[in-house]
N, C-alpha and C positions, 0 to 999 in steps of 0.2 A: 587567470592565474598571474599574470601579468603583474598585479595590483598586489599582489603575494611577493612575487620577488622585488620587484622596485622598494617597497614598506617593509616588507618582512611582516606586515600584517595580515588579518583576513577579517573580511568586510563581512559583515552578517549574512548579507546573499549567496559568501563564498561558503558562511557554515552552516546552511540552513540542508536541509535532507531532500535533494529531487525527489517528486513526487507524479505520480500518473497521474495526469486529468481525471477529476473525479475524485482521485481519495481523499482521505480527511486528513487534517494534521494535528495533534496533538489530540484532548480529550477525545476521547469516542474512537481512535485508531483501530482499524480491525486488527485481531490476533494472526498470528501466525497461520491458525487452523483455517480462518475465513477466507482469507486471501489463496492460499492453493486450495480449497475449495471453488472459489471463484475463478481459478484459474483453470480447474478440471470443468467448471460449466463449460465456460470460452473455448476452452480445445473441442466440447461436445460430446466428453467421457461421460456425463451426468445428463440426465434430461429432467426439464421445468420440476419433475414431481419431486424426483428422486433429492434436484436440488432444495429446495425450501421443504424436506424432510430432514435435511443432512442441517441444515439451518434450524431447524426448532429442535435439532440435538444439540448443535452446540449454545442455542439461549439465544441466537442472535435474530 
């Protein structure tokens, strides 16, 4: 941020959207639905079936 106060600008890296290793950016971005699904597998709320059940409900 540094680069922010000095310019009073922001550099495209300063506006670009942090992202987790892995996801996608732009076209193809999972929905809101995918990702706390994805999040409830990784906790281990959902197991392998239930998940890619809950996945060909939402189309994905």
């Amino acid at each position: 941020m540094a680069i922010l106060a000095i310019t009073g600008r922001m550099t495209p890296q300063m506006a670009s959207t942090p992202r987790l290793p892995g996801e996608q950016s732009g076209v193809g971005e999972r929905s809101p639905a995918r990702r706390i699904l994805d999040e409830r597998f990784a906790r281990g709320e959902l197991d392998a079936d239930q998940y890619r059940e809950h996945l060909r409900v939402l189309g994905e």
